[in-house]
Backbone as a printed PyTorch tensor [residue, N CA C, xyz], in Angstrom:
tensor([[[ -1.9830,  16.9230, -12.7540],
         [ -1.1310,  17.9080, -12.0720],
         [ -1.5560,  19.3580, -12.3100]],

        [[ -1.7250,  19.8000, -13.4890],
         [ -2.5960,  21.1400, -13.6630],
         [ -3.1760,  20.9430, -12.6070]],

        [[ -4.6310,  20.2490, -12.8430],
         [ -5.9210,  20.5250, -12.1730],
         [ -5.2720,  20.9650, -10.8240]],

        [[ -4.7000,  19.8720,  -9.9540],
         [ -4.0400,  19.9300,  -8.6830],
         [ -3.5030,  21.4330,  -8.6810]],

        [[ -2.4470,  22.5130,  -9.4660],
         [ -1.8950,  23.1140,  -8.9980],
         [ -3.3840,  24.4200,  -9.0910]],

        [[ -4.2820,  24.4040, -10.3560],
         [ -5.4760,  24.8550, -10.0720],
         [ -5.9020,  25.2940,  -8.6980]],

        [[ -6.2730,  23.9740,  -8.6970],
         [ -7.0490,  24.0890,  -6.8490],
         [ -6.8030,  24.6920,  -6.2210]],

        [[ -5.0230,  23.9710,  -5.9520],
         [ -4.3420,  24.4680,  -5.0140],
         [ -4.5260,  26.3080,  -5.0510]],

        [[ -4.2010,  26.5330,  -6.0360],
         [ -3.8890,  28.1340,  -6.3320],
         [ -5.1940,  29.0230,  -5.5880]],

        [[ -6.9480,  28.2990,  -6.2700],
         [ -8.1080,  28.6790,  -5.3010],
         [ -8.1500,  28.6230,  -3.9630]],

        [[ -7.7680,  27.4500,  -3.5430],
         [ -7.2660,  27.4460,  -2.5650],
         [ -6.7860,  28.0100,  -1.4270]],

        [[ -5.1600,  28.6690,  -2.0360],
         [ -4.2790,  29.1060,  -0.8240],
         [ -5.3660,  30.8000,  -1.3840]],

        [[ -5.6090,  31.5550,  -2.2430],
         [ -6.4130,  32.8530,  -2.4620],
         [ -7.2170,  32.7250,  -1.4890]],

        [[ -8.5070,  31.4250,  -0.9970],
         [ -9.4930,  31.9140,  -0.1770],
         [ -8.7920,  31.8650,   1.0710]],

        [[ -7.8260,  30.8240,   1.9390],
         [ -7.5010,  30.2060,   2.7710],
         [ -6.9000,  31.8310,   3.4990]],

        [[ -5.7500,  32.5660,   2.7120],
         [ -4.9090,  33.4740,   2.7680],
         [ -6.1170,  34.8840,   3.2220]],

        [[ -7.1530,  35.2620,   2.5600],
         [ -8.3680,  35.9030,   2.6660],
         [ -9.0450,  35.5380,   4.6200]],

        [[ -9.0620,  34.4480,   4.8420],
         [ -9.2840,  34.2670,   6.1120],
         [ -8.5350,  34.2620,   7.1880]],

        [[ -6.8890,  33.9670,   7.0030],
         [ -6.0450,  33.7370,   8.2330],
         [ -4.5060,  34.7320,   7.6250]],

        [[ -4.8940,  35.6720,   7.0110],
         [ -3.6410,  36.0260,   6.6860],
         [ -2.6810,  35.5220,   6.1440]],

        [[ -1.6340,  36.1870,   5.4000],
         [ -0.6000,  35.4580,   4.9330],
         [  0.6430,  34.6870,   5.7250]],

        [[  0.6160,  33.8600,   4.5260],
         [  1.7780,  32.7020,   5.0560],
         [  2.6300,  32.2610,   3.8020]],

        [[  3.5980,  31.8650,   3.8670],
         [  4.3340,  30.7930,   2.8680],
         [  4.0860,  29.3600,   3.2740]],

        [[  4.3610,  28.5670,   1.9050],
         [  3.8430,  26.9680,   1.9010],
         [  5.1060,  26.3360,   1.5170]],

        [[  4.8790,  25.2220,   1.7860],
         [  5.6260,  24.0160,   1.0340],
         [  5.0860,  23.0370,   0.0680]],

        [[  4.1180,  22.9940,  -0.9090],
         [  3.3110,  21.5350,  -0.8700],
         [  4.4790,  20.4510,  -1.7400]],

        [[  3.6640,  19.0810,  -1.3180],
         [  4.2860,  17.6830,  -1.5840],
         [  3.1340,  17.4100,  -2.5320]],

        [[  3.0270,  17.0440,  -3.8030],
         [  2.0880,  16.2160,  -4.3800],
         [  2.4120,  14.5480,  -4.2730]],

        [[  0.6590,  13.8950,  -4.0380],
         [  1.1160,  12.4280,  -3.9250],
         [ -0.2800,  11.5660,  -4.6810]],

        [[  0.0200,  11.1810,  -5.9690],
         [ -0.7320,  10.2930,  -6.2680],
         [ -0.9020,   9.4420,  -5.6360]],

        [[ -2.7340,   9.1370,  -5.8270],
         [ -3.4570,   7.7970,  -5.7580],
         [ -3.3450,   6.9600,  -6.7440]],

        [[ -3.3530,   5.6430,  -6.5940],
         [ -3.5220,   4.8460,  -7.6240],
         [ -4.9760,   4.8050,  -8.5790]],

        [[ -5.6390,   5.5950,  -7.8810],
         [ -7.4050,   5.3670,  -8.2970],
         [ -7.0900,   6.6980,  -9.2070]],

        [[ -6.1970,   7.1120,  -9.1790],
         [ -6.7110,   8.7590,  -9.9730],
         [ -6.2180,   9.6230,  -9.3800]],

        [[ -6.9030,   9.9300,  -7.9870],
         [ -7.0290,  10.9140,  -7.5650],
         [ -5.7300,  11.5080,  -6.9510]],

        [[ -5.6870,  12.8050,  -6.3180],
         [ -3.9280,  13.6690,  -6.1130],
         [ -4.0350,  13.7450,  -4.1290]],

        [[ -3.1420,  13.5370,  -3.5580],
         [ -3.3400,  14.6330,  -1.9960],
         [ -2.2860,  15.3480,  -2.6710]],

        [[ -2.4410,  16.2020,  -1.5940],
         [ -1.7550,  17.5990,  -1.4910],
         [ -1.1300,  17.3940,  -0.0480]],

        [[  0.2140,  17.4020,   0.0860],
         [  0.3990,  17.7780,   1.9480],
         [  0.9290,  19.2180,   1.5900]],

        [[  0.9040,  19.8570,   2.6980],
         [  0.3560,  21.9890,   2.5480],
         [  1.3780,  22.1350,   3.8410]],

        [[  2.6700,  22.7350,   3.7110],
         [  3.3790,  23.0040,   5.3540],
         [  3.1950,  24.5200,   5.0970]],

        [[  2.2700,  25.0600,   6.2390],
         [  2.2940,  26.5990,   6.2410],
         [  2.9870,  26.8470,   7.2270]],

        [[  3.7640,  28.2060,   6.8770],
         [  4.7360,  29.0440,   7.8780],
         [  4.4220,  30.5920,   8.3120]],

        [[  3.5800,  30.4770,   8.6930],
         [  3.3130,  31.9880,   8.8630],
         [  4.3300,  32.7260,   9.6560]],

        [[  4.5520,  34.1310,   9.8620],
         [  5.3490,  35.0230,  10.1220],
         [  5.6400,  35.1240,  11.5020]],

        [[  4.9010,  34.8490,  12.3770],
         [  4.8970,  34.9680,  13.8430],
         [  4.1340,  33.6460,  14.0730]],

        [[  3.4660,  33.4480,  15.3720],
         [  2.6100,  31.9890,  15.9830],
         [  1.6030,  31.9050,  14.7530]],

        [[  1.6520,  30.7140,  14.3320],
         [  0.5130,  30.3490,  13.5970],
         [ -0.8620,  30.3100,  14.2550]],

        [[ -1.6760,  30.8510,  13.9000],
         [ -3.1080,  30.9120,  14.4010],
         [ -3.5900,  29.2720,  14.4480]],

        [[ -4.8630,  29.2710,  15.1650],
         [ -5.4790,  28.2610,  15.3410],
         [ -6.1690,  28.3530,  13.8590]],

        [[ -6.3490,  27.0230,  13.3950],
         [ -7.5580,  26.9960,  12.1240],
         [ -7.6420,  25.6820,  12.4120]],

        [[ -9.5310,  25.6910,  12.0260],
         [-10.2460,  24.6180,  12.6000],
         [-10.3670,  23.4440,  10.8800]],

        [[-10.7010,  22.5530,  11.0970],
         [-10.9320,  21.4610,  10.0970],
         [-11.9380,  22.0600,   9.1140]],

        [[-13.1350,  22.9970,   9.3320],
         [-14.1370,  23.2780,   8.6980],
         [-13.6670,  24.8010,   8.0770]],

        [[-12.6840,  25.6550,   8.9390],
         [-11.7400,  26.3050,   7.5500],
         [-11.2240,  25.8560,   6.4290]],

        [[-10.5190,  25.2140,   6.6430],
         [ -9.8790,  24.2000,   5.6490],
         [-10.4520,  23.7970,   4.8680]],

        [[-11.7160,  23.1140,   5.3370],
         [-12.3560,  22.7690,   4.1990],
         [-13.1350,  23.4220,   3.2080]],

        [[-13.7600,  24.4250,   4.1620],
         [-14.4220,  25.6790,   3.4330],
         [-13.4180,  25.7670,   1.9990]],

        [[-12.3550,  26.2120,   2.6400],
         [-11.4250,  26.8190,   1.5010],
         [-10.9730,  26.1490,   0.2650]],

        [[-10.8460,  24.6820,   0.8690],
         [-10.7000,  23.7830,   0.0160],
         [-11.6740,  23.3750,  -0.9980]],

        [[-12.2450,  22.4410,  -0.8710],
         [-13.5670,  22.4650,  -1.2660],
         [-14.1190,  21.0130,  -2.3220]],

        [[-12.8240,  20.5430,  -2.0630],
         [-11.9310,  19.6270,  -2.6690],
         [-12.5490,  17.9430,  -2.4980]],

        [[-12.4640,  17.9820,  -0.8170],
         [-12.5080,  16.8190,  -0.5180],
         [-12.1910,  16.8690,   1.1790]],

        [[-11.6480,  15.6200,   1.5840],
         [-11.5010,  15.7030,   3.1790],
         [ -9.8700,  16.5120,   3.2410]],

        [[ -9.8700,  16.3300,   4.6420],
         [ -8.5350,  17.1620,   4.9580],
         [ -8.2430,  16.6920,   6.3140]],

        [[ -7.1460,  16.9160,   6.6300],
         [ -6.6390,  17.0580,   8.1240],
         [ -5.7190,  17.4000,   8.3920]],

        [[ -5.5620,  18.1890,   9.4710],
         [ -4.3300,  19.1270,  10.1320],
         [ -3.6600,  18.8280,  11.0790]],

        [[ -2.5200,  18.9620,  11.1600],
         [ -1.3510,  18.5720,  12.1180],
         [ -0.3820,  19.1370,  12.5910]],

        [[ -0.0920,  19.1590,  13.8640],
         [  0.6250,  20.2420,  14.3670],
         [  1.8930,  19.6700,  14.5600]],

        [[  3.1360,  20.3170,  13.9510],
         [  4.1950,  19.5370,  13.5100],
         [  5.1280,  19.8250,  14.8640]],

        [[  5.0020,  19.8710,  16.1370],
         [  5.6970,  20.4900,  17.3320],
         [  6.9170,  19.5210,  17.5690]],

        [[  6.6280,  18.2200,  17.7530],
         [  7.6060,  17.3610,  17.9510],
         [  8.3790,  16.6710,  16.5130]],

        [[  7.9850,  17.1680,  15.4510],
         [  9.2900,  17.0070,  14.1470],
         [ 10.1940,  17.3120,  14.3870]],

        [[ 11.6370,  16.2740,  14.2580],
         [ 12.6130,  17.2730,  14.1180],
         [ 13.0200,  17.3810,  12.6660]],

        [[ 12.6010,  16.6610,  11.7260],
         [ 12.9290,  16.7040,  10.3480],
         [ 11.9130,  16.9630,   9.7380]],

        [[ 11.4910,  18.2180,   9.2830],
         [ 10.1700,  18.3190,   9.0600],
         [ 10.0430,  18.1620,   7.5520]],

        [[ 11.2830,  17.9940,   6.6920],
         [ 11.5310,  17.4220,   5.2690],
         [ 11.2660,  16.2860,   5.1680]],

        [[ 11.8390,  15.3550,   5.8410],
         [ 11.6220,  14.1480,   5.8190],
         [ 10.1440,  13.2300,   6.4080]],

        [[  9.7990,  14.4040,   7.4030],
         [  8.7550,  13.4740,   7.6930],
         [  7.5550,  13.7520,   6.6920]],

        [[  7.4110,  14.8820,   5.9550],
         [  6.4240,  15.2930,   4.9200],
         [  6.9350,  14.3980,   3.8500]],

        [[  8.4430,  13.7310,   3.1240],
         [  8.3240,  12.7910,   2.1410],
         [  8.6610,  11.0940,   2.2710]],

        [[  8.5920,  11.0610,   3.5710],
         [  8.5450,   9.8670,   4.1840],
         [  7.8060,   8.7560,   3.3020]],

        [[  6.6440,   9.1170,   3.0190],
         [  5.7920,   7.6340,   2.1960],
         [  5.0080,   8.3910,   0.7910]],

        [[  5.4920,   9.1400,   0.4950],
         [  5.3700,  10.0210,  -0.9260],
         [  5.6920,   8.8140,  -2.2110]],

        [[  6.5990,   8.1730,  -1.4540],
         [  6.5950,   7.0220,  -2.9210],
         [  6.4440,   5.5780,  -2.7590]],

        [[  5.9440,   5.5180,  -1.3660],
         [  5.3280,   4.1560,  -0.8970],
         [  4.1940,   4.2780,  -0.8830]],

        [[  3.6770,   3.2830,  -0.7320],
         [  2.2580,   2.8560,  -0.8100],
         [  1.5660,   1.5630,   0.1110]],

        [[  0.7160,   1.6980,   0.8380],
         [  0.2110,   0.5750,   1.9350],
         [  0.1870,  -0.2540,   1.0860]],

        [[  0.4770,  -1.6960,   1.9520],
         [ -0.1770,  -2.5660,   0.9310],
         [ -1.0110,  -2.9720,   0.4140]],

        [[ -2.6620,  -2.8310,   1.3290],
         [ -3.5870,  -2.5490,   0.9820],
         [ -4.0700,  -2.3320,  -0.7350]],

        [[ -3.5990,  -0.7400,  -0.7760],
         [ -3.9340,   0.2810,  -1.9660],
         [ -3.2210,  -0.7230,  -3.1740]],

        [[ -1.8070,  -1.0970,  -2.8770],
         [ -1.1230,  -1.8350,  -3.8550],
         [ -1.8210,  -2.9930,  -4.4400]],

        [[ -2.4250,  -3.7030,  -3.3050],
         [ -3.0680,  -4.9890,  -3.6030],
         [ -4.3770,  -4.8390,  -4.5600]],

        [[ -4.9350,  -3.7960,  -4.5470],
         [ -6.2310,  -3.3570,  -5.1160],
         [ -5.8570,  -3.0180,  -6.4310]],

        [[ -4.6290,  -2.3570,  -6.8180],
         [ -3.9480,  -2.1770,  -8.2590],
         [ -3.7630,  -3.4080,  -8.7820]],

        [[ -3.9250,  -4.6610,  -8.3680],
         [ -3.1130,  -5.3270,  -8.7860],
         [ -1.9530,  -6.0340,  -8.2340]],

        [[ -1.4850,  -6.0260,  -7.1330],
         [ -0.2680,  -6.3890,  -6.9610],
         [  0.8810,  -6.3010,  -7.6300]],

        [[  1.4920,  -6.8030,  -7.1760],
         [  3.2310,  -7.3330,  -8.0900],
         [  2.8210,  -7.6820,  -9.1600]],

        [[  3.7270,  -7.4690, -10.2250],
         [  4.1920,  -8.2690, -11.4380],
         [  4.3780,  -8.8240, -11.3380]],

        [[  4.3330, -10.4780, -12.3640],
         [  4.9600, -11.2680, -12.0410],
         [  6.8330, -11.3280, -12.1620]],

        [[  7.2470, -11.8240, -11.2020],
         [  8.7590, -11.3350, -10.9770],
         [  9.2440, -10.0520, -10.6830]],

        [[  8.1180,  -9.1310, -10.2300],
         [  9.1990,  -7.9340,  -9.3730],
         [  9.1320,  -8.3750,  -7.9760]],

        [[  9.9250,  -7.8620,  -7.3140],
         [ 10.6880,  -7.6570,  -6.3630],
         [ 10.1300,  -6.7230,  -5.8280]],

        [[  9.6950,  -6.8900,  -4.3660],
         [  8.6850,  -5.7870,  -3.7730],
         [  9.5040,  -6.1340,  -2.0860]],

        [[  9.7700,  -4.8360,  -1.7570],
         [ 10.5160,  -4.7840,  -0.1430],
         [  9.0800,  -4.0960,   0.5780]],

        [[  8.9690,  -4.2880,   1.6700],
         [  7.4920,  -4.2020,   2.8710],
         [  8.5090,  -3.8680,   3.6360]],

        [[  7.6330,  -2.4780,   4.5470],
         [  8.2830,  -1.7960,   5.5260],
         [  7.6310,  -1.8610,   6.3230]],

        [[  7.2160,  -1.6750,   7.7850],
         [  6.4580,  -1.5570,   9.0730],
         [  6.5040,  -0.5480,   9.4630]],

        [[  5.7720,   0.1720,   9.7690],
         [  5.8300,   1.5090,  10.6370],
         [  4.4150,   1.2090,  12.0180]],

        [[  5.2800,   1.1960,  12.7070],
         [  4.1860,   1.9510,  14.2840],
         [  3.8650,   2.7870,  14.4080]],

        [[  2.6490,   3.3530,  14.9460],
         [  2.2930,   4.7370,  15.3990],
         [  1.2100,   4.5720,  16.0760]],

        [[  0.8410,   6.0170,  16.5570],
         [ -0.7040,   5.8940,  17.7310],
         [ -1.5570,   6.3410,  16.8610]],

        [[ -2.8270,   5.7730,  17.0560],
         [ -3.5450,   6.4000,  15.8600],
         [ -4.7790,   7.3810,  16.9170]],

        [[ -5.4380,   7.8930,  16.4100],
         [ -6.1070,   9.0880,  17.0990],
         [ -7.0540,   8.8780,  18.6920]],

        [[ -7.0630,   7.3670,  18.7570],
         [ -7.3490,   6.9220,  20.0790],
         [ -7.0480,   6.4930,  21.1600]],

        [[ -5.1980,   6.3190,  20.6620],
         [ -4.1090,   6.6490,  21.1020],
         [ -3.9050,   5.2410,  21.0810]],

        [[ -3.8900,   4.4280,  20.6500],
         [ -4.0000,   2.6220,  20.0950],
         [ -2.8020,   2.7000,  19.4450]],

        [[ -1.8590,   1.5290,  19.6840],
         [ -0.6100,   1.1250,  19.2530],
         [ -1.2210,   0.5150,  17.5890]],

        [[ -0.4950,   1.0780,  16.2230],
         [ -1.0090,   0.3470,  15.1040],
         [  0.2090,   0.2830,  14.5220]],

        [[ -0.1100,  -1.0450,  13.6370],
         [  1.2090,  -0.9630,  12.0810],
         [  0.5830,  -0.8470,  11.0600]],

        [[  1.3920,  -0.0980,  10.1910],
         [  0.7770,  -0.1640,   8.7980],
         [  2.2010,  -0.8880,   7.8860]],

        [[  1.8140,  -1.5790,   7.0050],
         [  3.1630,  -1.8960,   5.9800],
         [  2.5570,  -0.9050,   4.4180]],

        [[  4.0710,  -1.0040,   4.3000],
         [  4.1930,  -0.4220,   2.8360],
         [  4.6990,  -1.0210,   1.9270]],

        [[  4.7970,  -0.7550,   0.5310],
         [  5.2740,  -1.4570,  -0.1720],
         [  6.3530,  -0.3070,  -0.6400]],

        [[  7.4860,  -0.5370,  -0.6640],
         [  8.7070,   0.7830,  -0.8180],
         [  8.7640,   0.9230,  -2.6260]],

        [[  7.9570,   2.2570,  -2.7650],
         [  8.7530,   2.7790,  -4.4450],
         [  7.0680,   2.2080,  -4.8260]],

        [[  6.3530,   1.7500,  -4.4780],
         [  5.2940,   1.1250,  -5.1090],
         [  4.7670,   2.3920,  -5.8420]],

        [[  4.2640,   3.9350,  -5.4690],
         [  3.4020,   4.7760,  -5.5810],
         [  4.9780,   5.6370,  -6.9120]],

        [[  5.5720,   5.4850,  -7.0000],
         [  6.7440,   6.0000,  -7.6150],
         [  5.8980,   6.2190,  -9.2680]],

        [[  5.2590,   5.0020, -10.0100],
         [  4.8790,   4.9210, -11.1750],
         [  3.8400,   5.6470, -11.7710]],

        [[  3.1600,   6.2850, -10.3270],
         [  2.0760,   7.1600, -10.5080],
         [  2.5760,   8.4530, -11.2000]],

        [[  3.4360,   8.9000, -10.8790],
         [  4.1240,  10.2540, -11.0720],
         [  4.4220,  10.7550, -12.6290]],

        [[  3.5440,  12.0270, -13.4290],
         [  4.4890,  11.9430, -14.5510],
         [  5.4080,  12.6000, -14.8460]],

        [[  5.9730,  11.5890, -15.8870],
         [  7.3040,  12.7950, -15.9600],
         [  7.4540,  13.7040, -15.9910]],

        [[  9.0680,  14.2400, -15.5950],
         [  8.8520,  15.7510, -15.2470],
         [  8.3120,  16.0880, -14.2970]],

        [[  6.9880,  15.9850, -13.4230],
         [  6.5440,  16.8440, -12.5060],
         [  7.1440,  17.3610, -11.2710]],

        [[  6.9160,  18.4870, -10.9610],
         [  7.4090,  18.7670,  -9.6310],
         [  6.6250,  17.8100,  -8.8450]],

        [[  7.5130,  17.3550,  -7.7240],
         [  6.5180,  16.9820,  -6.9540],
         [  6.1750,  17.8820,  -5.6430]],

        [[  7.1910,  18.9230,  -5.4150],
         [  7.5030,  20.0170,  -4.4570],
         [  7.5260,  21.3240,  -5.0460]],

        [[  6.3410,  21.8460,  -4.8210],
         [  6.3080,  23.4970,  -4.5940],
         [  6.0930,  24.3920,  -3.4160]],

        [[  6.5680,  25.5420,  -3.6790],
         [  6.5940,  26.5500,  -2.8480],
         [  6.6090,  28.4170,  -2.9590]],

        [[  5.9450,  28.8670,  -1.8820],
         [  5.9840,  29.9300,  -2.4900],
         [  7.2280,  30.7280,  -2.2100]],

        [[  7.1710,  32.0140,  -2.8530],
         [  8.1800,  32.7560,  -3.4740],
         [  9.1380,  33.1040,  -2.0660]],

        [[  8.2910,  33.1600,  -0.4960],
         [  9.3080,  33.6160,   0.3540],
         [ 10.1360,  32.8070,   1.0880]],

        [[ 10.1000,  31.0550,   0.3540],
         [ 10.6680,  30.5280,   1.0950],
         [ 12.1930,  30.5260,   0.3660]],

        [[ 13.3680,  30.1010,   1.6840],
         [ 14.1320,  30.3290,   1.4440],
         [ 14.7040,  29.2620,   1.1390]],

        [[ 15.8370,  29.0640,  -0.2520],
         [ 16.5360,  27.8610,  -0.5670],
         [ 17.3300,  27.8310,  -0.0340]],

        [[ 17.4510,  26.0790,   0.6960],
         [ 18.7910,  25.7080,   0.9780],
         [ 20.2920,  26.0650,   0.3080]],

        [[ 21.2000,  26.5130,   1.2220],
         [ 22.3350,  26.7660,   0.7620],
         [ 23.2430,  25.3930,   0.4390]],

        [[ 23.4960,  24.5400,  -1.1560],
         [ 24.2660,  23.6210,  -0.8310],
         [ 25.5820,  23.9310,  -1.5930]],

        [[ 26.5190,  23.1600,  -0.7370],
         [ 28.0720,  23.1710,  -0.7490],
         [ 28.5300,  21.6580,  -1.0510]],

        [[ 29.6670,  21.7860,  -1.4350],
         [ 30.3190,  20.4800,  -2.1420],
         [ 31.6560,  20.3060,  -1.5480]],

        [[ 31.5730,  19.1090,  -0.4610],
         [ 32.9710,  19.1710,   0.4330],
         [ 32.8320,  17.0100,   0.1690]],

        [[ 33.6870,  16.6370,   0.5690],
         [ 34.1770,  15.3510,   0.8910],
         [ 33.2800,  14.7570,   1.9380]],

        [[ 33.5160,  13.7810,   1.9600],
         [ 32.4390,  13.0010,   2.9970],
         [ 33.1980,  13.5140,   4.4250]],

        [[ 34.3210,  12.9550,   4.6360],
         [ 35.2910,  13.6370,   6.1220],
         [ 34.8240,  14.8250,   5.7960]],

        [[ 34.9530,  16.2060,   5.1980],
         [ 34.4390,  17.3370,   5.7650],
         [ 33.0410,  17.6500,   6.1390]],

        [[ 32.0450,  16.9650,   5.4580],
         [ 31.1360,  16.5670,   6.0880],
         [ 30.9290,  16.6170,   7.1020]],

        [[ 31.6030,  14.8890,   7.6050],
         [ 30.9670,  15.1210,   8.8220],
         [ 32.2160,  15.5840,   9.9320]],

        [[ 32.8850,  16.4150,   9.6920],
         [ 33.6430,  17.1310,  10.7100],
         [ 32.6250,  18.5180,  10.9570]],

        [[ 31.7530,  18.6950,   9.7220],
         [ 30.9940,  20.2360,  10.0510],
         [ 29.6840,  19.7670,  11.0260]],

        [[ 29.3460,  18.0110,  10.8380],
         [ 28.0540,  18.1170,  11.4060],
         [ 28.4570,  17.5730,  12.8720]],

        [[ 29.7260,  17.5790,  12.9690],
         [ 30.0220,  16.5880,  14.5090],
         [ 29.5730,  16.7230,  15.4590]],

        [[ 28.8360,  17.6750,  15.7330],
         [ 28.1390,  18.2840,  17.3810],
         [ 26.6890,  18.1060,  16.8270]],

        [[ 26.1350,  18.0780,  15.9620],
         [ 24.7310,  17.9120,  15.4310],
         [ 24.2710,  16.2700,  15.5520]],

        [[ 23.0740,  16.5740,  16.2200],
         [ 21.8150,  15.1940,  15.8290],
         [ 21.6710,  14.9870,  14.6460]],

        [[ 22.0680,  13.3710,  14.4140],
         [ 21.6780,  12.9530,  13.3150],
         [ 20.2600,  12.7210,  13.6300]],

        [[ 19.3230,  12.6160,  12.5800],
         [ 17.7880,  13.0620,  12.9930],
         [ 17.0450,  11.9390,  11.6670]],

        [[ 18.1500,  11.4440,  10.5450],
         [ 17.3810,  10.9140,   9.6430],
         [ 18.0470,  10.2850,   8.8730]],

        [[ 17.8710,   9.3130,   8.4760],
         [ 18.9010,   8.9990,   7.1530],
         [ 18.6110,   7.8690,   6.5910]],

        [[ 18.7520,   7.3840,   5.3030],
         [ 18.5580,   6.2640,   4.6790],
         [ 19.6080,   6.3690,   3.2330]],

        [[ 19.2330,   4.8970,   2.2260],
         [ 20.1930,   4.7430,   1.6790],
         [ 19.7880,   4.2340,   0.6300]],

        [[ 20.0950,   4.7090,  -0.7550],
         [ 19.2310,   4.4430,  -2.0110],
         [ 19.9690,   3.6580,  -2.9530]],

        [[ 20.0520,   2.8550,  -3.5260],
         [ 20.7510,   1.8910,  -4.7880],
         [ 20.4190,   2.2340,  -5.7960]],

        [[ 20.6110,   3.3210,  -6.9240],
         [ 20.1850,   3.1070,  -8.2870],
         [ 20.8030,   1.9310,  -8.9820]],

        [[ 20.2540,   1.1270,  -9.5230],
         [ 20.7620,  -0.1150,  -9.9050],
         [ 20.1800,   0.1040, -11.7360]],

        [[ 20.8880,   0.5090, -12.6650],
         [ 19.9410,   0.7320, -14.0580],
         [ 21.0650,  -0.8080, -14.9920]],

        [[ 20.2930,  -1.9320, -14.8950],
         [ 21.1810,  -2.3980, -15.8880],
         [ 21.0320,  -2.9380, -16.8770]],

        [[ 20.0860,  -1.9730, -17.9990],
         [ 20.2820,  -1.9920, -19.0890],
         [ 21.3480,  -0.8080, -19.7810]],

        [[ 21.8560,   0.0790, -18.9360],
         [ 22.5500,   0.9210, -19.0890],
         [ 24.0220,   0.8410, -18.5780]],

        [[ 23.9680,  -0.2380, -17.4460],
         [ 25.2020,  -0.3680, -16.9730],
         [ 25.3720,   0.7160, -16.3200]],

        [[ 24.4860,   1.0630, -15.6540],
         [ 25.0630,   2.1140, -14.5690],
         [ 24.5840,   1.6970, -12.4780]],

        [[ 25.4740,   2.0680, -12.0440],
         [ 24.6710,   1.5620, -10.6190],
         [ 25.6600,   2.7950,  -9.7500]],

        [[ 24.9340,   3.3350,  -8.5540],
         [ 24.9900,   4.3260,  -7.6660],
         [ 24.4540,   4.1140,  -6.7660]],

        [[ 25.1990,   4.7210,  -5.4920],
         [ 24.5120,   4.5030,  -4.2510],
         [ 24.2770,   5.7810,  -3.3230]],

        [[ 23.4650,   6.4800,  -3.2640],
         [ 22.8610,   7.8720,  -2.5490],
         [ 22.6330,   7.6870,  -0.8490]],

        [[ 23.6570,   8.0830,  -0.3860],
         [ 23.5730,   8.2700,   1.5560],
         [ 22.5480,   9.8250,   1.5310]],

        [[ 21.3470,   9.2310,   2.3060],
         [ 21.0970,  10.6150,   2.8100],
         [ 21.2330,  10.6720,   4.5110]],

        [[ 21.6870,  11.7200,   5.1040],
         [ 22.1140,  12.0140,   6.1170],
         [ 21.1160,  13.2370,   6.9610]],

        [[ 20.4900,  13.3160,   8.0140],
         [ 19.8170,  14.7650,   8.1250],
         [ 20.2900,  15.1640,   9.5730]],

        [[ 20.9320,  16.4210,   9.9170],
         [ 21.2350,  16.1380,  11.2100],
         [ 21.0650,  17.6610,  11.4340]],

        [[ 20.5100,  17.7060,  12.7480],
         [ 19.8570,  19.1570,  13.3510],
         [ 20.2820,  19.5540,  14.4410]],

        [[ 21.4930,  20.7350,  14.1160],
         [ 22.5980,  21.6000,  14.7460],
         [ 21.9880,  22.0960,  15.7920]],

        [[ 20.3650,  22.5550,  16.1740],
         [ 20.0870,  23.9900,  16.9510],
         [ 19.2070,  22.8610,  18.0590]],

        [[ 18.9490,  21.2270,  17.6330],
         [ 17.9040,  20.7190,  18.4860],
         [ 18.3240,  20.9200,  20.0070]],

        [[ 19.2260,  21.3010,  20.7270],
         [ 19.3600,  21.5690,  21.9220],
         [ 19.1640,  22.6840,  22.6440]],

        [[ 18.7030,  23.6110,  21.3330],
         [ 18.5900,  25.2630,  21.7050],
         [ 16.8980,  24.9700,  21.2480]],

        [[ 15.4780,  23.9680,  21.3810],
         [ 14.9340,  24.2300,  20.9930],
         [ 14.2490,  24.9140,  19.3450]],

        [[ 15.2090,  24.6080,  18.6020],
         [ 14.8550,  25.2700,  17.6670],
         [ 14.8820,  24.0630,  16.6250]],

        [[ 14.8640,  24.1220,  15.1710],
         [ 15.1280,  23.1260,  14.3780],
         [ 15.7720,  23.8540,  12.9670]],

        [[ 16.4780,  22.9520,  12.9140],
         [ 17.3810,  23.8000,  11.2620],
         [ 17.5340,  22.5880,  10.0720]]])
C-alpha cells in the first residue's frame, strides 16, 4: 500500500503537469499474485479534456491502463466498487480455490466487451476481501472533493425524502460473526434525485 500510494503520488504530479488540474477519487484493489490496480475517477473543473492511453501511460509508468468514459453511470460510487471485493473465478481458482468447507456464492455479470460481443464473467463474492490489510484505506481522495453530508432519520423518513428519486442501486449485506454472537444486516439503497434533469447526484 505505501508503494501504491508512492506511485500514485508520481503519478497524479506528472499526469497534472500535462492536462491541468483535477481532483480524484482512487479505489485500491488487490491481486492475488501481489500486485495492486488503482481505479483513478478524475473530475476536472469544466469538460474534461481528451487524454489518450499513451498519456496515461507515459505518466504512469507502472504498467497497462485503460480509460473510460463514465457518461452513462448513474451510480458512479457503486459502479467503481462493484467487484473491489470479488474476484473472477478464474483468478480464485489459480489461488487455490475454496477451503475445504467454505462456502463460496458465484455471481454472473453480462456485458459487451470491446467488440461489442455479448460476454459473462462469474465471480466469486468477498473472495478478493482477504487480500486487503488491515486498516487500509481502500478509498482516497484529494483535498477538493467534497464529503457527503450524512444524516440519521428512520427508515420511513428515509424513504419519504427519496420518494420522487431513482432507485439506481442497492444490495444487502449479512454480517454473520459467530464466535462473537453477533449478526447484522446492512440495506444499501442508492437513489438519484436530479436523473431526470440530466444530471447525477
Amino acid at each position: 500500500p505505501r508503494r501504491l500510494r508512492f506511485d500514485f503520488t508520481n503519478f497524479n504530479s506528472r499526469l497534472r503537469k500535462l492536462v491541468g488540474h483535477y481532483e480524484y477519487i482512487t479505489a485500491a484493489e488487490p491481486q492475488g499474485r501481489g500486485a495492486w490496480h488503482l481505479h483513478v475517477l478524475m473530475i476536472f473543473p469544466k469538460k474534461a479534456p481528451y487524454i489518450s492511453n499513451k498519456v496515461i501511460a507515459d505518466a504512469w509508468r507502472k504498467g497497462f491502463d485503460t480509460i473510460k468514459k463514465l457518461d452513462d453511470v448513474d451510480n458512479v460510487g457503486a459502479y467503481l466498487t462493484a467487484y473491489l471485493g470479488d474476484m473472477e473465478v478464474g483468478e480464485f481458482e489459480e489461488l487455490g480455490g475454496a477451503e475445504e468447507g467454505q462456502v463460496v456464492r458465484v455471481k454472473e455479470v453480462d456485458f459487451i466487451d470491446d467488440t461489442g460481443q455479448a460476454q459473462t464473467k462469474k465471480y466469486i463474492k468477498g473472495a478478493r476481501l482477504k487480500f486487503y490489510p488491515p486498516g487500509m484505506h481502500i478509498f482516497r481522495w484529494s483535498k477538493g472533493i467534497k464529503k457527503p453530508v450524512i444524516s440519521e432519520m428512520t427508515e420511513k423518513q428515509a424513504k419519504e425524502k427519496v420518494s420522487s428519486a431513482k432507485l439506481t442501486f442497492q444490495k444487502t449485506v449479512l454480517l454473520d460473526d459467530k464466535d462473537n454472537d453477533f449478526k447484522n444486516i446492512l440495506n444499501y439503497r442508492y437513489y438519484n434525485s436530479a436523473r431526470d434533469k440530466g444530471q447525477s447526484k
